[in-house]
SERO-684774 format. One line per field, with one value per residue (C-alpha): residue number from 1; residue in three letters; x, y, z. Coordinates in nm, 3 decimals, padded with zeros to 5 digits, always signed. Layout:
// residues N
seq: (NUM; ...)
type: (ALA; ...)
X: (X; ...)
Y: (Y; ...)
Z: (Z; ...)
END
This chain:
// residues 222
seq: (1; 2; 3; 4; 5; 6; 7; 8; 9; 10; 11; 12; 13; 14; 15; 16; 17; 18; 19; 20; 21; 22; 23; 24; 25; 26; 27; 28; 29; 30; 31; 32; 33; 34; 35; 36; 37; 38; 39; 40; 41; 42; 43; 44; 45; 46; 47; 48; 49; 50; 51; 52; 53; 54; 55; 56; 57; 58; 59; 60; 61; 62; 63; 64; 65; 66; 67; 68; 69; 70; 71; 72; 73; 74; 75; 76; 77; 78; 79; 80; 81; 82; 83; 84; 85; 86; 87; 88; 89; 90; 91; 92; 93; 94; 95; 96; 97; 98; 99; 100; 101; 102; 103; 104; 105; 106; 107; 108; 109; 110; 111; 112; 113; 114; 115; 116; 117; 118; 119; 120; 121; 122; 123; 124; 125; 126; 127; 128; 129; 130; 131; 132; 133; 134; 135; 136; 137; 138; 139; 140; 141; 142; 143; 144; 145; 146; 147; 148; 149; 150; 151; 152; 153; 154; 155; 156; 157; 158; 159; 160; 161; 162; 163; 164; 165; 166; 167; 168; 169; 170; 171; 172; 173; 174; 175; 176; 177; 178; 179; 180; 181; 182; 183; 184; 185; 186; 187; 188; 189; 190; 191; 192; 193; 194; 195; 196; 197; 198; 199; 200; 201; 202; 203; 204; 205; 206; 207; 208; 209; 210; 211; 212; 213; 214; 215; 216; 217; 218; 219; 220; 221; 222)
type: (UNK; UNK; UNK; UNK; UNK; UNK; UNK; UNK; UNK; UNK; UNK; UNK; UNK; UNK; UNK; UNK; UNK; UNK; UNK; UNK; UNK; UNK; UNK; UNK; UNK; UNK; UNK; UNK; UNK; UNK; UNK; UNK; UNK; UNK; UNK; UNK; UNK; UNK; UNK; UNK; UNK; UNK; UNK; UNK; UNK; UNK; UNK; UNK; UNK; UNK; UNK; UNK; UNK; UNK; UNK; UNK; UNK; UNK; UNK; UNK; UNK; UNK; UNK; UNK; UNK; UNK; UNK; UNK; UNK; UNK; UNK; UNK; UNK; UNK; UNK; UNK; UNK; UNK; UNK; UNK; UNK; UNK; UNK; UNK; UNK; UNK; UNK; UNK; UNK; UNK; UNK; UNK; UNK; UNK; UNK; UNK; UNK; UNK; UNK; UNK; UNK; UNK; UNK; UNK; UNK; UNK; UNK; UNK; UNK; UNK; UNK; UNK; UNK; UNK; UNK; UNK; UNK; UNK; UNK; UNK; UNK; UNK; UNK; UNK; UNK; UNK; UNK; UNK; UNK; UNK; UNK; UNK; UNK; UNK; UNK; UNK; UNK; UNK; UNK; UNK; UNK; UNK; UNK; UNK; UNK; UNK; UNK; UNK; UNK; UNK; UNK; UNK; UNK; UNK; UNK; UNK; UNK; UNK; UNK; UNK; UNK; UNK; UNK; UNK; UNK; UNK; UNK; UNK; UNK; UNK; UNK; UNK; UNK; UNK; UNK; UNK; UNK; UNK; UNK; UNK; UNK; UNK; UNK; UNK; UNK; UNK; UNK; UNK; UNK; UNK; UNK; UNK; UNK; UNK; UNK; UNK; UNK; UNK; UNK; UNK; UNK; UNK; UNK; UNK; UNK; UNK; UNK; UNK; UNK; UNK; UNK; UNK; UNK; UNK; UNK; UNK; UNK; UNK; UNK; UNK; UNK; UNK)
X: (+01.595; +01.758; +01.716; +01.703; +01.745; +01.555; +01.851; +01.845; +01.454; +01.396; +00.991; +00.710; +00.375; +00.100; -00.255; -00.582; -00.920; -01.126; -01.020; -00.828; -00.663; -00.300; -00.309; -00.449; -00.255; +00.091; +00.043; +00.359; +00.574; +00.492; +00.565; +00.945; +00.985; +00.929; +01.205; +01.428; +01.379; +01.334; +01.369; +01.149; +00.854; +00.510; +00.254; -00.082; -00.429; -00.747; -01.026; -01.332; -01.459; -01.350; -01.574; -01.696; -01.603; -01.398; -01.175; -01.124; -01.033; -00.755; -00.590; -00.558; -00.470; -00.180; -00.047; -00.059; +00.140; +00.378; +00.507; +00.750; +00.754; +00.724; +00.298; +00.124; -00.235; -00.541; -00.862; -01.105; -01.467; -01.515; -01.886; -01.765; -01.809; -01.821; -01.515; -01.568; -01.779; -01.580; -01.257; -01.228; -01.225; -00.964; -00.707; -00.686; -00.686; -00.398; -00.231; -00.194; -00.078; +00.207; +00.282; +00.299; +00.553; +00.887; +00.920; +01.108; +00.853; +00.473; +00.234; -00.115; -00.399; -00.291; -00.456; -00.575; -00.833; -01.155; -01.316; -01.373; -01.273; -00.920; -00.892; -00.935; -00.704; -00.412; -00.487; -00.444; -00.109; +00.131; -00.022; +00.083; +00.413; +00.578; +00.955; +00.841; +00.841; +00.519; +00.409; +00.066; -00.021; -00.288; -00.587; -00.790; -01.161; -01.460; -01.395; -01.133; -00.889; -00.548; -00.327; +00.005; +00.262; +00.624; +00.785; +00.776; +00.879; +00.961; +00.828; +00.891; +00.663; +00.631; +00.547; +00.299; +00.104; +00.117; -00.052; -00.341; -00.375; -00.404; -00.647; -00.880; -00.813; -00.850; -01.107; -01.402; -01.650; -01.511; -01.443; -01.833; -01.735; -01.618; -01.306; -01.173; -01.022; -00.719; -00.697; -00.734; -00.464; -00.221; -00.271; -00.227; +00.120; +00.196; +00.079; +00.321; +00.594; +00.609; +00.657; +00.940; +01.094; +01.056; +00.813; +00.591; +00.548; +00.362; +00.359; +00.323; +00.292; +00.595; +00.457; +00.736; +01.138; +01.498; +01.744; +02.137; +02.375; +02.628; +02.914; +02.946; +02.808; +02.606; +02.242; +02.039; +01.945; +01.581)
Y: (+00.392; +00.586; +00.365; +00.523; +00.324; +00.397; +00.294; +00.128; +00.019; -00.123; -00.062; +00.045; +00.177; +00.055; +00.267; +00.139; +00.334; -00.038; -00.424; -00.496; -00.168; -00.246; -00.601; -00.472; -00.147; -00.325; -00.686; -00.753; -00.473; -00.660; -01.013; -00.890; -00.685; -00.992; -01.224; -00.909; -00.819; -01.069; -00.886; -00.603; -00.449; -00.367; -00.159; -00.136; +00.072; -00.003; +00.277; +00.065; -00.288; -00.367; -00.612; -00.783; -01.047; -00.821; -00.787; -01.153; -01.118; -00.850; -01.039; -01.370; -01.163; -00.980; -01.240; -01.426; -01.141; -01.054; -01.394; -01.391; -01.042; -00.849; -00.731; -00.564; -00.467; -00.243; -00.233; -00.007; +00.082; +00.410; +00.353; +00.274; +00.535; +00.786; +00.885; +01.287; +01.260; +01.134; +01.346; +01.426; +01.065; +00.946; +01.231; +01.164; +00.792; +00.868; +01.092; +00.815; +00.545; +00.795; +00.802; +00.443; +00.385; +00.431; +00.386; +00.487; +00.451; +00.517; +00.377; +00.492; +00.588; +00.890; +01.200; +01.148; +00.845; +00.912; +00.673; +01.016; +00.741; +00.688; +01.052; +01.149; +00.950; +01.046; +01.348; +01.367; +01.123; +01.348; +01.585; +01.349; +01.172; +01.488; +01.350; +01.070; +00.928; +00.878; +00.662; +00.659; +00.307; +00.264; +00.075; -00.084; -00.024; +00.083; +00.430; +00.595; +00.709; +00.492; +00.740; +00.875; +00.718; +00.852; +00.568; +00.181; -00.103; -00.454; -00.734; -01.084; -01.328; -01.549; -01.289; -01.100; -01.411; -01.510; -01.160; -01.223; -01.542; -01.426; -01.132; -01.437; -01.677; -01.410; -01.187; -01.392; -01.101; -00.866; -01.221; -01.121; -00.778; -00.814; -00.618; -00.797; -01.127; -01.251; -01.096; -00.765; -00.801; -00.891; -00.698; -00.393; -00.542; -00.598; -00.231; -00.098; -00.374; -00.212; +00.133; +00.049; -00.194; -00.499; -00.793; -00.700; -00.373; -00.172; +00.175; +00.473; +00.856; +01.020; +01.257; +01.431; +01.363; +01.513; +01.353; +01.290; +01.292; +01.002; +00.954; +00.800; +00.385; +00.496; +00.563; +00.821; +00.821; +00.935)
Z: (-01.606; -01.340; -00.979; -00.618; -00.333; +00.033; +00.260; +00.556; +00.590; +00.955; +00.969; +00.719; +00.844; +00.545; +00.608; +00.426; +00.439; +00.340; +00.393; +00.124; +00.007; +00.101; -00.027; -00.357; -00.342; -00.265; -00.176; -00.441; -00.237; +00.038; -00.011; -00.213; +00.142; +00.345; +00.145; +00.077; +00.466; +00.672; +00.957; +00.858; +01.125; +00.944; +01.092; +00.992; +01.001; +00.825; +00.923; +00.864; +00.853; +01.240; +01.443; +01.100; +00.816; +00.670; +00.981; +00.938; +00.574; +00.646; +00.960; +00.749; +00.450; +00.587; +00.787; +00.427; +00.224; +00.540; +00.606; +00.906; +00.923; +01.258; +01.205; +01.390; +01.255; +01.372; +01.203; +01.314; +01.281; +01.060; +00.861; +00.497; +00.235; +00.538; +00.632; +00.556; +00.813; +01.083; +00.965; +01.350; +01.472; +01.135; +01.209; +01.611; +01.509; +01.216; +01.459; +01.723; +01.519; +01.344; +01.736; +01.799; +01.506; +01.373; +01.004; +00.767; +00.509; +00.512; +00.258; +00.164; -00.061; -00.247; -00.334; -00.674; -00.639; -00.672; -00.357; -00.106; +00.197; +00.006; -00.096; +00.241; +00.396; +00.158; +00.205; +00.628; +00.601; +00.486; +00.753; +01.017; +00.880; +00.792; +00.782; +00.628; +00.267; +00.170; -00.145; -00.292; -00.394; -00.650; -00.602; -00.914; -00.907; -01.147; -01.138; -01.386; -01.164; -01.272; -01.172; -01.379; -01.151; -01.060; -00.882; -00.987; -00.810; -01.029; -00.922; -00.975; -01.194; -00.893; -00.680; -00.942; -00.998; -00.595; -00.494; -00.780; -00.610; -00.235; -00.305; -00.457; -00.145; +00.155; +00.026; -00.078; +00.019; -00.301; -00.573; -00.671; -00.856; -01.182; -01.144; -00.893; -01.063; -01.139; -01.493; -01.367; -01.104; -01.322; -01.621; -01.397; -01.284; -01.664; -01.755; -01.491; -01.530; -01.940; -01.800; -01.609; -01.853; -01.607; -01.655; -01.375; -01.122; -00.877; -00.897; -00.647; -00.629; -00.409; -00.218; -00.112; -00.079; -00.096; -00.326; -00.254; -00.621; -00.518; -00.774; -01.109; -01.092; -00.764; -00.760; -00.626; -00.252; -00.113)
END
């Protein structure tokens, strides 16, 4: 399977429409980031859940699957399932935290799922981080919407089986729908880990990116 490598990563911006999105959507990425880069500045935005439990959740949570890493997180206060309606409010709000980073790398929702708060999102990023790769991260839920993924990133065992374990501890709000277990977790690493010949994965949709041809016995560059 042909490789590429993203360079010289010094920051990552992560954006979540709900509590819980980027742990679920990359949690894995994550935690291999924070051993592979120890060094490495995260910035975050979550559009809803701000002032309540689930605020709490997130800040424990992504302490939890950044460890030592440089975080920085905002979660603000967008009425759940109602972001369409406050598309005004979510693109000022995008606009200013594309201004307040400087990654290299932006993760989000992308454009395919079926949640309209998720769809939206994706949807405005690419909008705003327009010199930017993008990657979709995928988010398991009820509806149908397991998307046919482009990029994969392998994941350890260790690592695999730690994310299934922190979604449990720091989200005990969401442990009482049946998708959101263990099981399910995993198996969705395992599904993506086959694809990409590897034990374990996560997978994302590129939005958009040149490529560089380096010489024989390199890899390709994004």
């Amino acid at each position: 399977m042909i490789g590429l490598l993203a360079g010289a990563v010094e920051e990552i911006a992560v954006v979540g429409a709900h509590c819980d999105d980027i742990a679920i959507g990359m949690g894995g990425t994550l935690l291999t980031l924070a051993t592979a880069i120890p060094a490495l500045r995260v910035r975050a935005l979550v559009l809803s859940g701000g002032g309540t439990e689930r605020e709490t959740e997130e800040t424990g949570a992504l302490a939890a699957f950044c460890p030592g890493l440089d975080l920085d997180l905002t979660v603000l206060d967008v009425e759940d399932g109602k972001s369409p309606a406050h598309w005004e409010r979510i693109k000022q709000q995008v606009n200013e935290f594309r201004k307040s980073c400087s990654a290299q790398v932006v993760f989000g929702p992308h454009r395919g799922d079926a949640h309209q708060d998720h769809r939206l999102l994706a949807e405005l990023l690419p909008t705003e981080f327009r010199d930017h790769l993008v990657l979709g991260y995928e988010i398991l839920k009820w509806e149908s919407d397991t998307p046919r993924s482009s990029i994969f990133h392998p994941i350890e065992a260790s690592i695999a089986e730690e994310k299934a374990r922190l979604l449990q501890k720091h989200y005990p709000s969401q442990t009482g729908h049946d998708w959101f277990d263990e099981q399910a977790f995993l198996g969705l690493l395992r599904m993506r880990g086959v694809q990409c010949r590897h034990t374990y994965a996560e997978s994302f949709i590129l939005e958009k990116a040149t490529i560089t041809f380096g010489h024989r016995g390199t890899h390709a560059t994004w």
